[in-house]
N, C-alpha and C positions, 0 to 999 in steps of 0.2 A: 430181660437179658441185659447184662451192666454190659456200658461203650468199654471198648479196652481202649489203651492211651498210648500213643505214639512218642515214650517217651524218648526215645534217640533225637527225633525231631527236633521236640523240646528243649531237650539238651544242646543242641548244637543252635539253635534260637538263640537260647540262653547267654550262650558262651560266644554267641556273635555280636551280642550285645555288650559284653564288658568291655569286648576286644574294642570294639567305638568309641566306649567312655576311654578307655586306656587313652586311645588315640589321642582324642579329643584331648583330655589331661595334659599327654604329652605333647600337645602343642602350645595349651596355656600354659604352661612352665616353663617353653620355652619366651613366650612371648611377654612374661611376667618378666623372665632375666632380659630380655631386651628394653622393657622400660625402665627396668632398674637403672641399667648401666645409659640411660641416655640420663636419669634423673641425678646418677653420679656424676656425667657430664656436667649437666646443669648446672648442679650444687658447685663441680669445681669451677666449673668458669665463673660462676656469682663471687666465690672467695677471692679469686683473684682477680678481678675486676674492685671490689673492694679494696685489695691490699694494695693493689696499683692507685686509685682517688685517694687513700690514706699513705701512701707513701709507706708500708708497712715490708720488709722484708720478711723473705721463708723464715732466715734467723730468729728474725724476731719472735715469731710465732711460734716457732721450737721452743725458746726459750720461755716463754710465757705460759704454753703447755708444758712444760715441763719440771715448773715453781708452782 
């Protein structure tokens, strides 16, 4: 006699488990844009910490990127 299969079950197993990764996902995406933005922090304060020891104004640097 073949087992029959509880597929509803299954299904809602299934689809409670994506629902998790979703989750999951959607907090390291968030938590990926939050070290972004401290690593943008970073990066901006090292420049200008640099252009302050160098004596370097914003001007200057515009202009420099921009020849």
């Amino acid at each position: 006699m073949a087992r029959t299969a509880n597929y509803e079950a299954k299904i809602e197993t299934i689809e409670a488990k994506i629902q998790k990764k979703k989750d999951e996902i959607k907090k390291l995406k968030a938590e990926l844009e939050e070290v972004k933005a401290k690593k943008a922090q970073a990066d901006y304060k090292e420049l200008l910490d640099y252009m302050s020891e160098h004596d370097i104004s914003a001007d200057k640097v515009l202009e420099v990127i921009k020849n």
